[in-house]
N, C-alpha and C positions, 0 to 999 in steps of 0.2 A: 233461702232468702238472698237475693242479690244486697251486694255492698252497697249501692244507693238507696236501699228500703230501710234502712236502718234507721236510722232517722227520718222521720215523715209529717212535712205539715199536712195537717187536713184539717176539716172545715164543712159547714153548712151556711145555708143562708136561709134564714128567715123573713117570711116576705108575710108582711100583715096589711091587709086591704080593710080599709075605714069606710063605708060608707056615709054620705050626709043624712039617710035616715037613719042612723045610729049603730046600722049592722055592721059584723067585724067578722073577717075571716083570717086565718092563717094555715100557713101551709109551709113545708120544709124544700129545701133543694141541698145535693150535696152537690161541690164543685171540683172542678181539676188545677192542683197547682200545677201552671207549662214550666216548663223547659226554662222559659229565659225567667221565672221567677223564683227556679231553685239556681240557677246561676249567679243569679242579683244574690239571695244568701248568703253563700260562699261568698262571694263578691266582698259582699261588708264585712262577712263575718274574718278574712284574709286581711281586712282593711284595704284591697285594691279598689279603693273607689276614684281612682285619678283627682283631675284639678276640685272637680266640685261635686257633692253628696246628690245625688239624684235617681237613690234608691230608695223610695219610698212612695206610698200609694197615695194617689194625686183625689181621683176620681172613679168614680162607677158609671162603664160606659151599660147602654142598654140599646139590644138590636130586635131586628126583626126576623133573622134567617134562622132561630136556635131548631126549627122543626121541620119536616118536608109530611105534609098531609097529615097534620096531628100528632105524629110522629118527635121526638125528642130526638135532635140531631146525636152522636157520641163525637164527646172532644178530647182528640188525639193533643197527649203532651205536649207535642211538639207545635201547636197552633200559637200564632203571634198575634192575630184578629178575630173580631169580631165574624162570623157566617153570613152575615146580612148586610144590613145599613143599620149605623151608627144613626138611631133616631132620637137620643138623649145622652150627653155625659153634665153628669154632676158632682161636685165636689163630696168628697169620704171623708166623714168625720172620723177619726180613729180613735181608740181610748182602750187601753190596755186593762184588762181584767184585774181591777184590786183582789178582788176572791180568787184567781188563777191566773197569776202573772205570767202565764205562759201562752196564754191565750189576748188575743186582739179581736177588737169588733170593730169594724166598718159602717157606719152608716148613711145613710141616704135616703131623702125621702125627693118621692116624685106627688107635687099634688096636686090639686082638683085640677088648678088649670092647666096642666102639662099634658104634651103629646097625647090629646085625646082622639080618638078612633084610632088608634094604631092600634098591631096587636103584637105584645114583645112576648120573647120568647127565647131569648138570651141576654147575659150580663158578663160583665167580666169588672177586675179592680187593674186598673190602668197605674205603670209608676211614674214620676216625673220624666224617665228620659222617654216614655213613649211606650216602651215595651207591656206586655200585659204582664200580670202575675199571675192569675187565677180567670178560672172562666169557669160557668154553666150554662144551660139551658135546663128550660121548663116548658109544660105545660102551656097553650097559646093562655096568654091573656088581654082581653081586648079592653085598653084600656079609657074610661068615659069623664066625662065631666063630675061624674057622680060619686068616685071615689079617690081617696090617697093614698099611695102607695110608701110603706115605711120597709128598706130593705135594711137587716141585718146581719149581716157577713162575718160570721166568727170563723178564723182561722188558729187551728192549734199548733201547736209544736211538741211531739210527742215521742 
């Protein structure tokens, strides 16, 4: 095991689709912590945060690029972007696991009337100064008028 595997956030996102006729589907994605969001870590964890704190996760962007022909792109550590276009970012509710205070969830929901006919197929949690923390891709999903999309993003620290 390399010295950096020793400690390792990881993480799933749970993506639950509401339909307005009452159906509900859900489905799992696991994501990549990059590079510059084990950096931001150490970062706070060292307290070098310079003049002002803006190591924290702002928003959930959502793209279009995460697949090439159905296909799920693979996100290298080292990615600072999104793969596509930036066709939604929305504010991350965050709240820290009373049950497993080691763990954080993210939330974000996309609904009925948001970016419909697109088809997204990647996400990532964006920090204040810009940099990404975490990225995935999924499965296309084409999204319609007809349903809402509730993202939850638990990341561990293990």
């Amino acid at each position: 095991m390399r010295q950096d595997e020793n400690v390792k956030p990881t993480g799933t996102v749970e993506v639950n689709v509401e339909y307005k006729d009452g159906k509900k589907e859900t489905f799992n994605v696991s994501n990549v912590v990059l590079k510059k969001g084990r950096e931001t870590l150490a970062k706070v964890l060292a307290n070098d945060i310079g003049d002002s704190f803006k190591y924290f996760v702002t928003n959930m962007l959502f793209g279009d690029g995460g697949s090439e022909t159905g296909v799920k792109k693979y996100v290298n550590p080292e990615r600072n972007g999104l793969f596509g276009i930036t066709r939604l970012s929305k504010p991350a509710i965050s709240n820290v696991n009373a049950n497993l205070p080691s763990q954080v969830i993210f939330t974000s929901v996309i609904t009925f009337d948001e970016v419909n006919s697109v088809v997204l197929n990647e996400m990532a949690l964006q920090l204040a100064d810009g940099n990404l923390y975490s990225m995935t891709t999924f499965p296309d999903l084409t999204k319609t008028s007809e349903m809402q999309i509730t993202f939850n993003w638990r990341l561990n620290f293990v």
